[in-house]
Structure formats: structure tokens, C-alpha cells
N, C-alpha and C positions, 0 to 999 in steps of 0.2 A: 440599251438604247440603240438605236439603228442609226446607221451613221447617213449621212447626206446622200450616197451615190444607192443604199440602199433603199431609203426612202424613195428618191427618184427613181429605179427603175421597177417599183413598186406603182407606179401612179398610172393612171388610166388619162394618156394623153390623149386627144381631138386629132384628124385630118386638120393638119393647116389649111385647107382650104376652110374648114368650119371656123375655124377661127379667123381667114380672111372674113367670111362671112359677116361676122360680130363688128366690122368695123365699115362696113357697106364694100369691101373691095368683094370683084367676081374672079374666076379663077383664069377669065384672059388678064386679069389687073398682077398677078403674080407668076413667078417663075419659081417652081417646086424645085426641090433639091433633097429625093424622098418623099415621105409623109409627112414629114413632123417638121420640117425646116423648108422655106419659102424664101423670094427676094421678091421689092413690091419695086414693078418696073412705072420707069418712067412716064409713061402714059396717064398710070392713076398718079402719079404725085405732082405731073401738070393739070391735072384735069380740075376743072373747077366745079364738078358735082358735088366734092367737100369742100363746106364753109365754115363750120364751126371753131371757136375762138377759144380751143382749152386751157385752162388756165395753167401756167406750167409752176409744180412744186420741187422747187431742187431738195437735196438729201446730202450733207455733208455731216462731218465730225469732230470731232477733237483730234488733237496727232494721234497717231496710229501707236498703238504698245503691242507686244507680243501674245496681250491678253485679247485681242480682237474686239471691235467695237461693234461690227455689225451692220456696217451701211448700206452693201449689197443687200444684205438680208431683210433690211429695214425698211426700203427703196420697194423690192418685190412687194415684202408683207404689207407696207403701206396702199401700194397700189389693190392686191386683192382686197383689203381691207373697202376703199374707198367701193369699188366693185360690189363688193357685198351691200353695201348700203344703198346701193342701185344706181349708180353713178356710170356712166360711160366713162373709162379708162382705159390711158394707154403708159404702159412702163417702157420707158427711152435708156440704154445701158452700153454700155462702153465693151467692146469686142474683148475675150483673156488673149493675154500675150503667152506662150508657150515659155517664155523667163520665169516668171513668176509662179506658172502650174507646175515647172518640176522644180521652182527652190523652196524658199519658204513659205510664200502667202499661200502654194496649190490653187485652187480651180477659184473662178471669180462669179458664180452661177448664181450667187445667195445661198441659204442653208436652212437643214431643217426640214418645216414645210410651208419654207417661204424661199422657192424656188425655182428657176427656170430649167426647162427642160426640152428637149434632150441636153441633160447638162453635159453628158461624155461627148456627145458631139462638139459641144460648144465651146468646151475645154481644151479637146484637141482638133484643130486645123480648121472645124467650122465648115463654112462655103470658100475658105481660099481666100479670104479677103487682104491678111497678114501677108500671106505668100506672095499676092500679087503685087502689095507694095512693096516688098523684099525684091521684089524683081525688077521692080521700075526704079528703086533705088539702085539697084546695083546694075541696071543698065546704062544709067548715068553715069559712074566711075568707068563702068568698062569704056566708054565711049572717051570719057575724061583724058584713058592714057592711052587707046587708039589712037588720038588727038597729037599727044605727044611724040607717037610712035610715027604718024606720018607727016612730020614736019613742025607740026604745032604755029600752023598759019595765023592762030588768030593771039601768039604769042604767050602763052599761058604761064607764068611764072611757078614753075614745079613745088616750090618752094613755100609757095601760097596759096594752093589748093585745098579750100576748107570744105570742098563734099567729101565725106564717108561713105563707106559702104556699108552695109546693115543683115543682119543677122536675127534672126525670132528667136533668141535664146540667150541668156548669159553665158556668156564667156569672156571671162577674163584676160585668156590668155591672147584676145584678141585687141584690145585697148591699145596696143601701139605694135604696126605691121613696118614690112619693108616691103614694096613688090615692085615690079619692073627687074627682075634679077633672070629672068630665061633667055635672054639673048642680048649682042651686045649692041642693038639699035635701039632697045626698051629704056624710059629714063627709069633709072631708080629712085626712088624719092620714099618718105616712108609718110605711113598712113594708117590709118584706124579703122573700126568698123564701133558702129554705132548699135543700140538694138533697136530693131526697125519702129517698135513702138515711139523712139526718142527719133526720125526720120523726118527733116521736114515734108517729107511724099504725103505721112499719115496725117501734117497738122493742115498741110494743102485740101488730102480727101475731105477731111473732118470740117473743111472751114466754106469748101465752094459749096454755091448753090445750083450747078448742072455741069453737064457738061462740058460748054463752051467757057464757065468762068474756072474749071479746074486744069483746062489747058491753058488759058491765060495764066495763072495763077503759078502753073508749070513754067513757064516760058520767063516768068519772072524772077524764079528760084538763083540764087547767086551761089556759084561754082568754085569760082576761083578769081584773084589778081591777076591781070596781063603784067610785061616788064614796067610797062608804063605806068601801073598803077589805078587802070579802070578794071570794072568789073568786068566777069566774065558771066557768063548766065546760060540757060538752057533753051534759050532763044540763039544765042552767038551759035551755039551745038547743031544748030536744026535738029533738035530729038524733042520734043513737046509733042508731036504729033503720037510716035511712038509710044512713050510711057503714060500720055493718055488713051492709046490702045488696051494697054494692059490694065489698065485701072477701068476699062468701058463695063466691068460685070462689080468691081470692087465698089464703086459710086451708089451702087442701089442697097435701100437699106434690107437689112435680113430679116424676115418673120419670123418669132418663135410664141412660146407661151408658157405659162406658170402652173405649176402643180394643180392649180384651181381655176385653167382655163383662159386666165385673163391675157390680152394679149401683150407681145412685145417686141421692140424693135432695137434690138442689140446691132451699131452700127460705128463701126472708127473706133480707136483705143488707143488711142495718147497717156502714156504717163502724165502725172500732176506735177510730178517732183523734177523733171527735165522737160516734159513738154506741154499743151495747156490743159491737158486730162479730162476733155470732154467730149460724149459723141458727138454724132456729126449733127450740122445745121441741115440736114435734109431729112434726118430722123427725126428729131426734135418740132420742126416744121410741120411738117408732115401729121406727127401722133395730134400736135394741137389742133390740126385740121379736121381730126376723124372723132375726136374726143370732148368731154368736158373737164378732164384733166388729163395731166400728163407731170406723170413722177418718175422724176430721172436726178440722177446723181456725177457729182464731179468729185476725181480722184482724191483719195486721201483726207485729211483734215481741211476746214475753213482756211487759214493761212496759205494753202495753195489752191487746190481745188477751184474752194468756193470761188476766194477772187479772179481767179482767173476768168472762172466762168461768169462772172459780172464784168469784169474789164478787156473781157476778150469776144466770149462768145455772146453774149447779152446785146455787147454793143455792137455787135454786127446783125443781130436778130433787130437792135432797135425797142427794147421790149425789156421788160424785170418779171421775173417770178413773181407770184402774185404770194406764196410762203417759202421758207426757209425751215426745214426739220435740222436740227441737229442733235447726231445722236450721238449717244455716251452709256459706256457701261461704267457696274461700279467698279467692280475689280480694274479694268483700266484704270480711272482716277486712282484706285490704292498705288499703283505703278507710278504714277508720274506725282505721288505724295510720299515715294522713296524708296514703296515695298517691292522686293526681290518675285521673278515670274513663282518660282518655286512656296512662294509666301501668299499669290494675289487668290487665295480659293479662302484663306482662313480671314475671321470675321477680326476688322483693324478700323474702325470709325476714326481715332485721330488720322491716319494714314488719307481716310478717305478726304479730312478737314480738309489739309493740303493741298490733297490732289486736285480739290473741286476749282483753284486757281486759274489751272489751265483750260478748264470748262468757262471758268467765267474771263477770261482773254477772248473764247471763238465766239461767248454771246455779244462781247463790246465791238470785235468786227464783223458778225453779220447786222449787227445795230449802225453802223456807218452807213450802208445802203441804203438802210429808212425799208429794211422789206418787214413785213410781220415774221415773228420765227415759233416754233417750239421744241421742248425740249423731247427728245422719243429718249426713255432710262431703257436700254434692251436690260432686261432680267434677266438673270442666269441662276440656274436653281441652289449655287452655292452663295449667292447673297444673302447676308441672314435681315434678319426682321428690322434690328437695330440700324442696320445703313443703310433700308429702303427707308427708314422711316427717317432717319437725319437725313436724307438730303430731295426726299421729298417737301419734310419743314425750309430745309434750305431753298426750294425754289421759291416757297412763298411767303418766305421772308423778306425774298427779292423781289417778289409780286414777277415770277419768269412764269411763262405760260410749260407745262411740263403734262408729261402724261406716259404711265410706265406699255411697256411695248413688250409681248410675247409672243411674237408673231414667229418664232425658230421655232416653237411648239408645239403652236393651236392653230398656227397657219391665220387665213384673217381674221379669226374669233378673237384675238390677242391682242390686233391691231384696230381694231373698232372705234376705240376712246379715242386714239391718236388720231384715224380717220376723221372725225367728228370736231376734233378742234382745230385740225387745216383746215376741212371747211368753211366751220364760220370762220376764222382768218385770212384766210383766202380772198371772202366775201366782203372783207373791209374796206374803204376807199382808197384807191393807191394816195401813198405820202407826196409830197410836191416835190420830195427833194430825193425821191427815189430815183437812182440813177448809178454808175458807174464811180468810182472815187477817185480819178482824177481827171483833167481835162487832158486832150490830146496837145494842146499848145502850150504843156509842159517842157520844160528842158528835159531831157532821161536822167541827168544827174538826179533832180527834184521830181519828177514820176519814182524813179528807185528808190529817195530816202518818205514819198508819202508810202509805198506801201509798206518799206520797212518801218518806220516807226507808228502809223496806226495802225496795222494788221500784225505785225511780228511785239512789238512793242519794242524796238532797237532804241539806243538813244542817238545815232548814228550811222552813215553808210562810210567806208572806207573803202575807194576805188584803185585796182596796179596801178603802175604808168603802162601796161599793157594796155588794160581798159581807160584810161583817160587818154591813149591817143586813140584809138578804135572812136570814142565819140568825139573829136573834134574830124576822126572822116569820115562818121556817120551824118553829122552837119552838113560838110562839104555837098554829100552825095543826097541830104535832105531825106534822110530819112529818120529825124530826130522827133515827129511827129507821129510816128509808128507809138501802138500800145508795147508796154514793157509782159514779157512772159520771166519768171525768176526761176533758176534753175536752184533747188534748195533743199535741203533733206526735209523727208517727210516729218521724223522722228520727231523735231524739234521746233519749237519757235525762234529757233538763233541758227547760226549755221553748222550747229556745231550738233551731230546726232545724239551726243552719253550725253546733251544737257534736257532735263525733262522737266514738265512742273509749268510754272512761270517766272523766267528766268528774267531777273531786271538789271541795268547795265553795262549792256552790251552792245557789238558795234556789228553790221553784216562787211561782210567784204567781198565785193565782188572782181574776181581774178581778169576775166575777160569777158566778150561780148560774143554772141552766132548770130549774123543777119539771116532771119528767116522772111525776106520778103516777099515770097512766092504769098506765105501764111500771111503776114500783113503785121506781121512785129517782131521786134527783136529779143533774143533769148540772152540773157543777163546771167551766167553761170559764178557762184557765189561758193565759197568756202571748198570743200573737197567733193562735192557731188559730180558723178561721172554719169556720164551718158551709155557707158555699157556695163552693166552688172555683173556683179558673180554670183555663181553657186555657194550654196552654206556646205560647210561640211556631212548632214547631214541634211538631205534633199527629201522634199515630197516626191520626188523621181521612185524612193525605194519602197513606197509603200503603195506602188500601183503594179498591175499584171493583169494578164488575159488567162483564163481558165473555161475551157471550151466556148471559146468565140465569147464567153463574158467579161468584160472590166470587171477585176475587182482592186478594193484597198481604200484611199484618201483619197480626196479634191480638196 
């Protein structure tokens, strides 16, 4: 079998200009970066020659198992799929972080031949989009201890400096720094680096709608405590101007296209699990404009992802998805039904009983929304007969709208049936009570235990005294009104990664609080989840190399 990077650079890509083509932009409407990769400047994304109202289908999961679910792949295949049946489409997708391409997940393009392409581009550095937030994050720090360094006028309490600096990469060894140690005018204080994908810089990019609202947005970002006890911001700094300089190319969203042509606009890359892991509102905007659909995905499983992107990014769009796909392999379900990675290829139907739990936890929380959903089964050719056919019985048992998915294989020939029943779902009357699941005039105590206990199923939230003073002076400061982002392992419905399945009484606890007010809500960090990753001991890093100007190996 051919592996992913082979298939892709096997494929007979289009000038992106022909593919701006397909969505009415002309070639002053973008800025080339190559042949195959494009940026759609500001001009056409104010421009009101596009009107159309495309319907948007998000694409999430169950938790994530080692057995891989599919969702990239799903997301792509879905969108060629709908393409195929003559549909104008556009696929909206979340930029790879270079963490992730050299640990374990590797390359974030989709798979198969349900794929975007140039995937080696897109995998490594892309247009610079990562980089540049890397830099405007960490111009902010630099300035941070310049600040320090010449007087520290606006009083900065060293001691209470809650910006990081940021890195596109796991590294471990970076999670807790000292710096200010080269001369003895420097304050020393110590400090961390972040990975830029967890950066409020990227959930700012990802969340403004131009450019005058992403230097506001900038300007609002909270830095540090003064002695006094007020906040410090990046307005006090006068640098707002600056690090939205550097972000003026990173703003526009990126053009690329799928094994089969269709277009896409891969733009901002937020983790789910630390940050709110959806692309940006100007991508998303924008494909609905040019399109009759628009099939984009949010990070990870339903319990983060999805909500976020309903109680984050939705409600800033003002707008719900018109479906909900959620996908699920079976071999996953065998994993979170108890069986071992080295076990999940051999055919185990009680296993799959089990497993199928945690599938039916993500159908009860994208059912809180009131969106329409279905279920995409990705097939894998080591599912045997027996467990396509119990747990296809199993959906219609449950009367669950479901439909098997092989879009890794046959590209959108696979994906057809699945196409066809977002459709008509799509086409349903929106529900009256489709909407976000909580109200903003929530306390954060009661915003954090509704999503824990309808979306996680917790019986309870358990807050420090760290975080129970943090919100009585987030109060103070009125910013108790802000939406909650949950900083949470993906692996798990509890906080806790080795528990799989659907785990029942349990409590979340959440240690402390990040104000992201630049973004427009506050990051609730719960049980052991860190904002900067490490490496596996064995990395996707060793199964890549260049051999005469070729990439070869894994993504």
C-alpha cells in the first residue's frame, strides 16, 4: 500500500490560481506563495461580490486512541465527497503545528486519498503563519523584561508575570526557565515557554475579524500584575502597533486544495486540549461566502473541540452549524472497551460492546446543541464483518443517523452516502433551541461545572484555593462574563488521560485560571494538562529525510 506522502506526491495538483478560479476569486484577489499555495488578500474578503450563505458542517470525534479516528481525513473526504455530487465546497482547516509533525500524531494534511496537498509544505513551516506568531509572542516577553531592565515605570510585579514565551515545537525541557541571568541590571525571575499553538497571539489571530479588531484585541491581552495589583496589558507596553505588524501577512487566510481539486483554506491552529482548536473566523467567514457548504473541523474529540467551537467560536460568528458529523472508528471503540493498541486489529465485538459508551457520551453532547449530527464509521480494512455489522445494528437500534465512510481509500467515492445524508440534514429546519449551552450571565464557577457535567459527564467540579481566588478577582475586574475555554486532556472524558471508555463518578478539578482577554475568555486549566508538550521517545521526527531534494518517510 502506498503511504500518504506517496500518494500525494503522486497527484496531479491545479495552479492555485485555477483553484482560486473555482471560487470566483481573480489572481489580484490572492497572493501566490509558489504554484500550489496562495493567501486570499483582504480586498476579496471585504469585498461584497460574495454573497452566498454556506451552510457550515463541523466534523469532530470521540477521544482520540492511538488507533486514530480519522477526522482530518473525514473532514477532507467529506468535503470532496459533497464536491462530487455537484455541490460548491469549501474545506476550512486548522494550520499543523511542527509539535505534533515530529512527535506522535506526525503531519495533520488528512490521509489516504482524502488529502490536502502540498501536504510537505503544509506540514513543514507552510506560509510562515506559526513563525510569525512565534515572534510576536515573543516580542512581547522581550519587551516584558526590557521594561524591567529600564526602570520598570509602569511598576510590573516580576513575580506576577503571566506572559510566556512560545516555541513551535515540544520541548520539555522548556516548561519552567530562569532568564534575566547575563548582567547584573537584568531582573531574574523565572519563566516558561509555551507552544505557540497554546499562545493567546494564535487564539487572538484565530478569533479577530481584521485588522483593526486584532490590534484591539492585542492591546487588550493581559501581561502581568503591577505592585498595586492592576493589570498590566499590551496597551500599558505601547507594542500593539508592532506585533500587529508582524501578524499583517499571518491575518490572511491560506489557499490550498485536495488530492481531487476541491478547494481549501487551512488558516490559525489552536490546540483543543489547551486552547479553543478552531480555525480562524476569517476563514470560516469567508469559505461560507464563496460556497454552499463549508466542512471544517474542531480539534480533537466532541468534549473539547466541538464545544468550544459552539461556545466559543459560534458565538462570536452568531450562527450554529447547520450538521454535526461525528466520526468513529471501530478499532478505537475496541481501545476505549479495554483492548490493548497491540490487540485493536484482531476481531473482539464484546470489546467493541463497551467501547461503543464513549461514542454514545459524544452523541448526548452534540444532542445538547439541538444541531442535527451523523455518525461517519471510518472503515479500516482489518474490521471484520461481525463488528461492521453489530454496531451498524447498534445505530439502529438507537434510531442514530450513521453511514460507513471510506474516503482513506476510494477518496470521494467512499464518501458519497455520508455526503448525502448531511444534506438532507443540513436541510432540516434549524431547532429553536439551537444555540450555545450556557448563558454568559453565568457565574464561571456554574459555566465550569455546566460543561463538566453535561459534556464530560462529571458528578462534580473541584476548584484550588489558587483558582477560587483568581475568580473572586476576575469578579473584581468583571471579567466573570467572559466564555470558559477548559484546558483538558484530550485522551479522556475526566481529567485524568489512562481513564478511557465512559467513566462515571468522577470530579474535574481545576488548579488555576489564564485570562485570555485579548481572545475574549478565560482558560480554566484542569488536572495535569500543560501548555507545552514533549517528545515520545520514539518521534515521527525519525521516519522522515530528504533524498535528492525528495521528502521521503511518514506524515
Amino acid at each position: 500500500m502506498k503511504s500518504d506522502l506517496e500518494i500525494a506526491q503522486s497527484a496531479t495538483m491545479k495552479k492555485i490560481t485555477s483553484i482560486a478560479s473555482q471560487i470566483g476569486l481573480l489572481e489580484d484577489d490572492i497572493e501566490l506563495y509558489g504554484h500550489y499555495k496562495a493567501k486570499v488578500g483582504f480586498s476579496a474578503i471585504q469585498s461584497n461580490r460574495f454573497q452566498s450563505k454556506g451552510k457550515i458542517i463541523l466534523v469532530t470525534a470521540i477521544n482520540p486512541t492511538p488507533a486514530g479516528e480519522g477526522k482530518t481525513t473525514t473532514t477532507v473526504g467529506l468535503g470532496d465527497s459533497l464536491k462530487r455530487l455537484g455541490y460548491k465546497t469549501m474545506i476550512a482547516l486548522r494550520e499543523p503545528s511542527l509539535g505534533p509533525v515530529m512527535g506522535v500524531k506526525g503531519g495533520a494534511a488528512g490521509g489516504g486519498y482524502s488529502q490536502v496537498v502540498p501536504m510537505e509544505d503544509i506540514n513543514l513551516h507552510f506560509t510562515g503563519d506559526i513563525h510569525a506568531i512565534t515572534a510576536a509572542n515573543n516580542l512581547i516577553s522581550a519587551v516584558i523584561d526590557n521594561h524591567l531592565y529600564h526602570g520598570n515605570e509602569l511598576k510590573i510585579d516580576s513575580t506576577r508575570i503571566i506572559w510566556k514565551r512560545a516555541m513551535d515545537m515540544n520541548d520539555r525541557a522548556l516548561r519552567k526557565i530562569e532568564v534575566g541571568l547575563s548582567s547584573k541590571k537584568e531582573v531574574e525571575r523565572l519563566d516558561a515557554f509555551d507552544i505557540t499553538v497554546a499562545s493567546e497571539v494564535m487564539a487572538v489571530l484565530c478569533l479577530s475579524s481584521d485588522l483593526d479588531d486584532l490590534k484591539q484585541r492585542i492591546s487588550n491581552m493581559v501581561i502581568a500584575y503591577n505592585t498595586d495589583g492592576f493589570v498590566v496589558t499590551c496597551a500599558d507596553l505601547k507594542i500593539q502597533g508592532a506585533v500587529t505588524m508582524l501578524l499583517k501577512d499571518a491575518i490572511k487566510p491560506n489557499l490550498v486544495q485536495t488530492l481531487e481539486n476541491t478547494p481549501v483554506l487551512i488558516h490559525g491552529g489552536p490546540f483543543a486540549n489547551i486552547a479553543h482548536g478552531c480555525n480562524s473566523i476569517i476563514a470560516t467567514s469567508f469559505a461560507q461566502r464563496v460556497s454552499e457548504y463549508v466542512v471544517t473541523e474542531a480539534g480533537f474529540g466532541a468534549d473539547l473541540g466541538m464545544e468550544k467551537f459552539m461556545d466559543i467560536k459560534m458565538r462570536q460568528l452568531q450562527t450554529m452549524p447547520s450538521c454535526v458529523v461525528i466520526v468513529v472508528s471501530i478499532r478505537a471503540l475496541k481501545i476505549h472497551g479495554g483492548v490493548s493498541k497491540d490487540l485493536m486489529n484482531q476481531e473482539n465485538v464484546e470489546a467493541l460492546k463497551k467501547g461503543v459508551a464513549n461514542l454514545q457520551k459524544h452523541i448526548e453532547s452534540v444532542s445538547l446543541f439541538h444541531v442535527p449530527y451523523v455518525l461517519a464509521i471510518n472503515k479500516f480494512s482489518t474490521d471484520s464483518q461481525a463488528e461492521v455489522d453489530w454496531l451498524m445494528q447498534w445505530t439502529r437500534d438507537f434510531q442514530i443517523p450513521a453511514q460507513l465512510s471510506e474516503v482513506f481509500g476510494k477518496g470521494s467515492e467512499g464518501g458519497v452516502e455520508l455526503a448525502k445524508e448531511v444534506v438532507r440534514l443540513a436541510s432540516l429546519p434549524k431547532h429553536p433551541l439551537a444555540g450555545p449551552l450556557y448563558d454568559l450571565s453565568l457565574s464561571i464557577n456554574d459555566k465550569i461545572k455546566t460543561i463538566a457535567t453535561n459534556i464530560y459527564g462529571a458528578d462534580d467540579v473541584v476548584f484550588s484555593e489558587k483558582a477560587l481566588t483568581q475568580i473572586q478577582d476576575y469578579i473584581k475586574l468583571g471579567w466573570d462574563k467572559l466564555p470558559i475555554c477548559m484546558a483538558k486532556t484530550p485522551l479522556s472524558l475526566t481529567d485524568n488521560p489512562k481513564i478511557v471508555g465512559r467513566p462515571k463518578g468522577f470530579v474535574i478539578t481545576v488548579r488555576e485560571f489564564k485570562p485570555s482577554i485579548g481572545a475574549g475568555f478565560l482558560v480554566a486549566l484542569t488536572g495535569d494538562v500543560m501548555t507545552m508538550p514533549g517528545l515520545p521517545k520514539l518521534g515521527a521526527y525519525e521516519n522522515m529525510d530528504v533524498v535528492d531534494n525528495v521528502i521521503v518517510g511518514l506524515f
